[in-house]
C-alpha positions as CSV (number, residue, x, y, z in Angstrom):
1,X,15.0,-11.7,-16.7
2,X,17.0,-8.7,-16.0
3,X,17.1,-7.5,-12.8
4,X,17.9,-4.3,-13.1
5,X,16.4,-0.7,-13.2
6,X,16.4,1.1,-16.4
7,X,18.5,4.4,-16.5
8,X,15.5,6.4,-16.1
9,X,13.9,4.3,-13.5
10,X,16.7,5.3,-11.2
11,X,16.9,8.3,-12.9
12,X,13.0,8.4,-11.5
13,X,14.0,7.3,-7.8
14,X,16.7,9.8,-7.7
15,X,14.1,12.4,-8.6
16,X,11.4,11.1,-6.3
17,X,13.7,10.7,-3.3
18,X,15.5,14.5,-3.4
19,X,11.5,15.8,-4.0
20,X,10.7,13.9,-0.6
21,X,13.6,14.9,1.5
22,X,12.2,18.6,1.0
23,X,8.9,18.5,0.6
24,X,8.3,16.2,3.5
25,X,11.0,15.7,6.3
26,X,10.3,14.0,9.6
27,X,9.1,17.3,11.0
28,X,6.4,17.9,8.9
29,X,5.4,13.6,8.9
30,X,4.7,13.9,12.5
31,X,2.2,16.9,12.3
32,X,0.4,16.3,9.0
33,X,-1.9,13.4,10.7
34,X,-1.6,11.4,8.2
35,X,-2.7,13.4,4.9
36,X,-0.9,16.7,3.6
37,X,-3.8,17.8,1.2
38,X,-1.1,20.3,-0.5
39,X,1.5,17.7,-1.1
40,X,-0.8,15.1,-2.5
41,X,-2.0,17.5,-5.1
42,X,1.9,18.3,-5.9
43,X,2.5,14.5,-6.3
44,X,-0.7,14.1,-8.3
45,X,0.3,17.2,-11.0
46,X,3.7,17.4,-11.0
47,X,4.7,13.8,-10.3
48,X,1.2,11.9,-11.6
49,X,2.1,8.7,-9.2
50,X,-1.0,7.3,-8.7
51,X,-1.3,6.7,-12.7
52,X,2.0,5.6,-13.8
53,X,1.0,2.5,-14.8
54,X,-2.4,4.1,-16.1
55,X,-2.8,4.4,-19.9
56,X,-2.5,7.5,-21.8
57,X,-6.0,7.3,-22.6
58,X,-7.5,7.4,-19.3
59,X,-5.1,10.3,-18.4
60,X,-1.9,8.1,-16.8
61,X,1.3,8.3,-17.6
62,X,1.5,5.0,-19.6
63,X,4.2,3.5,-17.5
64,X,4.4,0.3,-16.4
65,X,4.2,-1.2,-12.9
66,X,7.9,-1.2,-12.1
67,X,7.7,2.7,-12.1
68,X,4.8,2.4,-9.7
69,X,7.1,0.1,-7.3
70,X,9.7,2.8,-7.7
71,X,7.1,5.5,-5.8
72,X,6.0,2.8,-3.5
73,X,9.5,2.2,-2.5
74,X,10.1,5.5,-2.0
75,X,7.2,6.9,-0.3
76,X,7.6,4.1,2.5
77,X,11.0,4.6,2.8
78,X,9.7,8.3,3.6
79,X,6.7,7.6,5.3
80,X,5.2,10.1,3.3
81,X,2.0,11.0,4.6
82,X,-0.4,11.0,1.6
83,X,-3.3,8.8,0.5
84,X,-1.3,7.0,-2.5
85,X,-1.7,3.2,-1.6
86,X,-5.6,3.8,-1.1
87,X,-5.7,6.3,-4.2
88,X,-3.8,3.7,-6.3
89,X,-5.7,0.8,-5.0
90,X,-9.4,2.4,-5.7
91,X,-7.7,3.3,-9.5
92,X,-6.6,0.0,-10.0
93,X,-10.2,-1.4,-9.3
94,X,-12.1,1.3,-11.3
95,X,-9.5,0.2,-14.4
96,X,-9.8,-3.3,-14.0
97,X,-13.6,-4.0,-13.0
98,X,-15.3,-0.7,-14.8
99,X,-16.5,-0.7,-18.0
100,X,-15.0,1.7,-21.1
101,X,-17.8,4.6,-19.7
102,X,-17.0,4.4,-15.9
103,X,-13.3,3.9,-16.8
104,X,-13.0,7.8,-18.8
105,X,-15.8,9.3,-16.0
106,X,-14.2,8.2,-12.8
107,X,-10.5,7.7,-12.7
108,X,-9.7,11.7,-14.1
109,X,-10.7,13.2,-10.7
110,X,-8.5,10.6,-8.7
111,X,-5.4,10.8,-11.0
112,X,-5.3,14.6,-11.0
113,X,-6.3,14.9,-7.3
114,X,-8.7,16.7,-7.2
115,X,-10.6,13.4,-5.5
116,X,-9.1,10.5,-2.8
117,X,-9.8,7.4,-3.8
118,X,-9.6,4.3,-1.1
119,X,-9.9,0.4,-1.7
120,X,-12.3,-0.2,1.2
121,X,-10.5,-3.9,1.5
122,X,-8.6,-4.5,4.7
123,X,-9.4,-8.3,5.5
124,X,-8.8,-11.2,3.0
125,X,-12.4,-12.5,3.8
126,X,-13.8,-8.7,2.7
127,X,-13.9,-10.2,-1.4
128,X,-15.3,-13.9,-0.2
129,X,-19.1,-14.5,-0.5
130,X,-19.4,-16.3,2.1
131,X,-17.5,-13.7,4.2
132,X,-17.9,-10.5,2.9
133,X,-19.5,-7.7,5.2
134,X,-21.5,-5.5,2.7
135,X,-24.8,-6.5,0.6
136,X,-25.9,-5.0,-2.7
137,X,-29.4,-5.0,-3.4
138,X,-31.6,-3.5,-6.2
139,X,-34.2,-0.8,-4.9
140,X,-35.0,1.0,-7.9
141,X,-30.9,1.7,-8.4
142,X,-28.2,-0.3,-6.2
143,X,-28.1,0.1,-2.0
144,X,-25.3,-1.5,-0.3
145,X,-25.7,-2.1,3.2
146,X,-23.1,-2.8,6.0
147,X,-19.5,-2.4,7.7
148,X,-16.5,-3.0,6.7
149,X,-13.0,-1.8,7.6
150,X,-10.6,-0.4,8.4
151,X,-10.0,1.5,5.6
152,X,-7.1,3.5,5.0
153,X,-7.4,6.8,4.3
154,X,-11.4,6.4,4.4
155,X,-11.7,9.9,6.6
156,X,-10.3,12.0,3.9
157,X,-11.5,9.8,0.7
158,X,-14.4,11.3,-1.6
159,X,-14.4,7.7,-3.6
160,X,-15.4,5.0,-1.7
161,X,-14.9,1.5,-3.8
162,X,-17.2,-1.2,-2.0
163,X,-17.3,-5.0,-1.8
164,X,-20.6,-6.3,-1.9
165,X,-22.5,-9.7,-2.2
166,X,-25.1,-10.3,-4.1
167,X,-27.1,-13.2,-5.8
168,X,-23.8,-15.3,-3.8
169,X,-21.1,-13.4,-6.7
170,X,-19.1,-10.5,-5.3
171,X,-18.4,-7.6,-7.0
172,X,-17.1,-4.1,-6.9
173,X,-19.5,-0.7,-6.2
174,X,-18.7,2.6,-6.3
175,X,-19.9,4.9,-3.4
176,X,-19.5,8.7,-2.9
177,X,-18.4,9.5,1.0
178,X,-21.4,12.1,0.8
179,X,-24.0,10.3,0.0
180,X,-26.8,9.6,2.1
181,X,-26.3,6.2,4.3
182,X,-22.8,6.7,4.2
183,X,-21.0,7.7,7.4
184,X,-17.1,7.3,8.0
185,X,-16.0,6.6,11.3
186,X,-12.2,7.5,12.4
187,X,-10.5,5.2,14.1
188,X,-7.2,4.9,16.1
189,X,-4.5,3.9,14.5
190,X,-1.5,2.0,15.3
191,X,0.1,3.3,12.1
192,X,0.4,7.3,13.3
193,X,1.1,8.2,9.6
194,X,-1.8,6.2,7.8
195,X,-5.6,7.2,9.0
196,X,-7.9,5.0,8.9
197,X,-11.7,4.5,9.6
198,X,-14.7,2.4,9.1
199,X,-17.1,2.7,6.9
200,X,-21.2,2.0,7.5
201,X,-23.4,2.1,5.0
202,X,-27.2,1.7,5.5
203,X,-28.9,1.4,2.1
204,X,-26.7,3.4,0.6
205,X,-26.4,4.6,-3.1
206,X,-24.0,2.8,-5.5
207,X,-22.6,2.2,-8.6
208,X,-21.4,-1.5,-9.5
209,X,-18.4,-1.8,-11.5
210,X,-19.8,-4.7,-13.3
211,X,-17.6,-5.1,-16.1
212,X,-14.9,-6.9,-14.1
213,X,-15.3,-10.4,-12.8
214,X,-14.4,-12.6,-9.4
215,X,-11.1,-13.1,-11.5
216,X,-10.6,-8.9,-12.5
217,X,-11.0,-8.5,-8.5
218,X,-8.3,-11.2,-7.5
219,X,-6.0,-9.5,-9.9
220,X,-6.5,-5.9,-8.4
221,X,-5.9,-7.3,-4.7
222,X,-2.6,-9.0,-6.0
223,X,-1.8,-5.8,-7.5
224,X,-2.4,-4.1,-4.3
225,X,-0.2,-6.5,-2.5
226,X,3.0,-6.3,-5.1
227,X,2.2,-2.7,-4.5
228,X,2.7,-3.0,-0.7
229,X,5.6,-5.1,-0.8
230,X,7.3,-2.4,-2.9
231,X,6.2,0.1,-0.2
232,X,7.6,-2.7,2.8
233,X,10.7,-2.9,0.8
234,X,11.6,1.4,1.1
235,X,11.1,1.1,4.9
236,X,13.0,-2.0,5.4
237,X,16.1,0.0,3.7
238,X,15.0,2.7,5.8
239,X,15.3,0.5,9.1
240,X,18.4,-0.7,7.6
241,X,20.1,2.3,6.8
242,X,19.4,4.4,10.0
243,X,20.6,1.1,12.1
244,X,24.3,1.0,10.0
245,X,24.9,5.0,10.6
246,X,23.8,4.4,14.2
247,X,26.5,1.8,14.8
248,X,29.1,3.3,13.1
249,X,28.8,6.9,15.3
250,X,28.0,5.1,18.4
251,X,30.6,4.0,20.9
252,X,30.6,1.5,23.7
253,X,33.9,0.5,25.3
254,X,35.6,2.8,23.5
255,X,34.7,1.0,19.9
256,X,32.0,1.7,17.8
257,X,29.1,-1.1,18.5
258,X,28.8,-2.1,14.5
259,X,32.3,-3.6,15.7
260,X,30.5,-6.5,17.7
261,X,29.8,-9.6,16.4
262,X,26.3,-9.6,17.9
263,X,25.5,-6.2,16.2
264,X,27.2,-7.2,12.7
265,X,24.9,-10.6,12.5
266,X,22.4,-8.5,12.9
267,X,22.4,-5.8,10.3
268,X,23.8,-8.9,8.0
269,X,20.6,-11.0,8.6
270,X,18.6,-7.7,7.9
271,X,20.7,-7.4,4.7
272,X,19.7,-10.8,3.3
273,X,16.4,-10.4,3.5
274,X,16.1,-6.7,2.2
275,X,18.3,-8.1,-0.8
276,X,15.8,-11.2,-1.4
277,X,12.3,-8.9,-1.0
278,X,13.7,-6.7,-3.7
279,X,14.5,-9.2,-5.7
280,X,11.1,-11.0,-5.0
281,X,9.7,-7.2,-5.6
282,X,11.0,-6.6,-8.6
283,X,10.1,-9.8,-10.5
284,X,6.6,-9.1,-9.5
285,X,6.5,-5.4,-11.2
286,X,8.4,-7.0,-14.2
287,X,6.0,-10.2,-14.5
288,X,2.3,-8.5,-13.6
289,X,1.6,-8.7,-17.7
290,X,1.0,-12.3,-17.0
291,X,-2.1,-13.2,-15.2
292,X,-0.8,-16.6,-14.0
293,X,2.0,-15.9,-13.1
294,X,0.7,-13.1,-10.8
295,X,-1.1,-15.0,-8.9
296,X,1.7,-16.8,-7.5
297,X,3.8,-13.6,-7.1
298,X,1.4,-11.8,-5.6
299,X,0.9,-13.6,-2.1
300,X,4.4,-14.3,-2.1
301,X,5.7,-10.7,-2.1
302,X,3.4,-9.7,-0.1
303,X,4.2,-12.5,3.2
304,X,8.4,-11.8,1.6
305,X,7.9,-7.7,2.1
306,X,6.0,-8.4,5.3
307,X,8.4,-10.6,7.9
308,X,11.2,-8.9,5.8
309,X,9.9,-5.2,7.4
310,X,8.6,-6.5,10.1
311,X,12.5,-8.0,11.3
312,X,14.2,-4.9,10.1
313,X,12.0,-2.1,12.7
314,X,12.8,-5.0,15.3
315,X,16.2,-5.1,14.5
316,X,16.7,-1.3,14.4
317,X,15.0,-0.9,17.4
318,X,17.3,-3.8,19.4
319,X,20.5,-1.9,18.2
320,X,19.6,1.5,18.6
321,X,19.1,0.5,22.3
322,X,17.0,2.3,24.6
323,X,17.0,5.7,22.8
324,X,14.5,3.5,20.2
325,X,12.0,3.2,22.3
326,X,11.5,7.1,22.4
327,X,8.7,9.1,21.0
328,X,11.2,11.5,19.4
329,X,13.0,9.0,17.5
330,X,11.8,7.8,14.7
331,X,12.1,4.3,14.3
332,X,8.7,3.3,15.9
333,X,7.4,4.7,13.1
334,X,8.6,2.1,11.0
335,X,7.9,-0.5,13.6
336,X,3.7,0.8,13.2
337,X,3.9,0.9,9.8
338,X,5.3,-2.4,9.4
339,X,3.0,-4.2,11.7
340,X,-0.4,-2.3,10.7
341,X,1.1,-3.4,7.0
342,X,2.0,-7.0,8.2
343,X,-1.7,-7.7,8.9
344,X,-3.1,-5.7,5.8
345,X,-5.3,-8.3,3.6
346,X,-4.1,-10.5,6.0
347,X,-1.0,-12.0,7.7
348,X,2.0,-13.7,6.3
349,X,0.8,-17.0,6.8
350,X,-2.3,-16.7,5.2
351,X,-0.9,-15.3,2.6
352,X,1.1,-18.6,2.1
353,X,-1.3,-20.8,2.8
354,X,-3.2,-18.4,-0.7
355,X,0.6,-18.9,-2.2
356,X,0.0,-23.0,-1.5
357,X,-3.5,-22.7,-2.6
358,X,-2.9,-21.3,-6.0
359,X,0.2,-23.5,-6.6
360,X,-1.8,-26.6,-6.5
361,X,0.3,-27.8,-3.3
């Protein structure tokens, strides 16, 4: 396998990265709370990210899923406050688990932007039936009935897509944020740039997306995770980045301090792990196709991208000293990102204890 972008894929993050540096510098991160409404609908029209691996039937841009990494990478690297993990996320279920009907009705509004979409998945226990928080039940059409979160983006998403038990299977429902028994609850969040909230439902209206089955879900959640690995991998380089320029221009005895041993080891130990996560990151994108072998990929990546982004913001913040620990800086951004991210779906290690599971071991 090559491991290498395509000409047009860089070509692509070239494009993407210039497009974020002036449509959404730090400045204007910080004061868009998490969701710039007019720079989601640029990125939606002019860009369509959140279907480039979408087929051209349903209105995507018939890439594949490397190109989707690409955006992921770059938007984390950015911190680019728009809903495209939980628009993505919701897109992917509605592809994989919807039938042909559901497929051409519901995914044109969230790939145009004209509606949010969000995965309303935050705990690995969320898909298991003998976990899960919400219940499906037939009264005349489909109510689904209780909590779960957090989700991200859930304040500002139109399209909810629900978990729910019933009959002991799980399966995915479709529920609009303004329906009656639906109420979406913000909550704080460690992670300044994403929003989150939790959502309660009390007999409220739904869809099921009942063409997919317990497998179809497992497959979108370990597209979900290659998809945040990609997005772990941008702001690790970010972290990385920021920390080298920083001990090059800053001086202690009269030397710069990327001249001390203690300083190189640790920009070199970030190194080695950024370089392994996107190597990890890309064989993922370029092996999805094959169910099998994305089942092992998947939990990997994800607990890989994870301790990788996690150690870089630690790192940065150590050797940018005590100016790190400022709210003007912006490093602890990274640092929130990388832990609210850490514990998305789950931690590391149970995400390798799903990597052992699945491998036989």
């Amino acid at each position: 396998m090559d491991f290498r972008y395509s000409t047009e894929q860089d070509d692509f993050r070239a494009s993407l990265n210039g497009f974020l540096r002036d449509a959404a510098p730090p400045a204007m991160i910080r004061d868009a709370a998490g969701h710039d409404p007019q720079l989601w609908k640029r990125m939606c029209n002019e860009l369509e990210l959140p279907g480039l691996h979408v087929p051209l039937e349903y209105g995507g841009a018939g890439g594949t899923l490397v190109e989707s990494t690409v955006a992921f990478s770059e938007l984390g690297r950015a911190l680019t406050p728009v809903p495209l993990a939980a628009t993505t996320f919701a897109i992917e279920a509605v592809f994989r688990t919807g039938d042909e009907e559901q497929r051409r009705r519901l995914l044109k509004g969230m790939l145009c932007g004209d509606q949010v979409g969000a995965l309303a998945v935050a705990a690995h226990g969320d898909t298991d039936p003998a976990t899960a928080r919400v219940r499906a039940e037939r009264q005349g059409g489909t109510v689904l009935t209780g909590v779960c979160g957090p989700v991200l983006h859930g304040s500002v998403a139109d399209l909810l897509i629900v978990p729910a038990v019933a009959d002991g299977v799980v399966a995915l429902h479709v529920v609009a944020a303004d329906a009656p028994g639906v109420t979406l609850v913000n909550l704080p969040s460690f992670d300044v740039t994403r929003p989150v909230a939790r959502l309660e439902l009390a007999q409220a209206p739904a869809e099921a997306l009942s063409a997919g089955s317990p497998e179809d879900i497992e497959r979108v959640m370990d597209i979900a995770r290659v998809l945040l690995a990609a997005e772990m991998l941008g702001g690790a380089e970010a972290c990385l980045t920021m920390t080298v320029e920083y001990a090059r221009t800053r001086k202690q005895f009269d030397r710069p301090i990327g001249s001390f041993q203690a300083v190189k080891h640790a920009c070199a130990e970030m190194m080695i792990e950024i370089d392994a996560t996107r190597t990890a990151v890309m064989y993922a994108a370029m092996s999805a196709a094959d169910d099998a072998e994305l089942r092992i990929v998947g939990p990997l990546v994800k607990a890989q991208a994870a301790d990788t982004f996690a150690l870089c913001a630690g790192s940065a913040i150590q050797v940018h000293g005590g100016i790190a620990f400022t709210w003007e800086h912006d490093l602890h951004l990274y640092f929130r990102r990388a832990k609210t991210t850490q514990a998305l779906f789950g931690g590391s290690t149970h995400h390798r204890l799903l990597l052992a599971d699945r491998a036989g071991l």
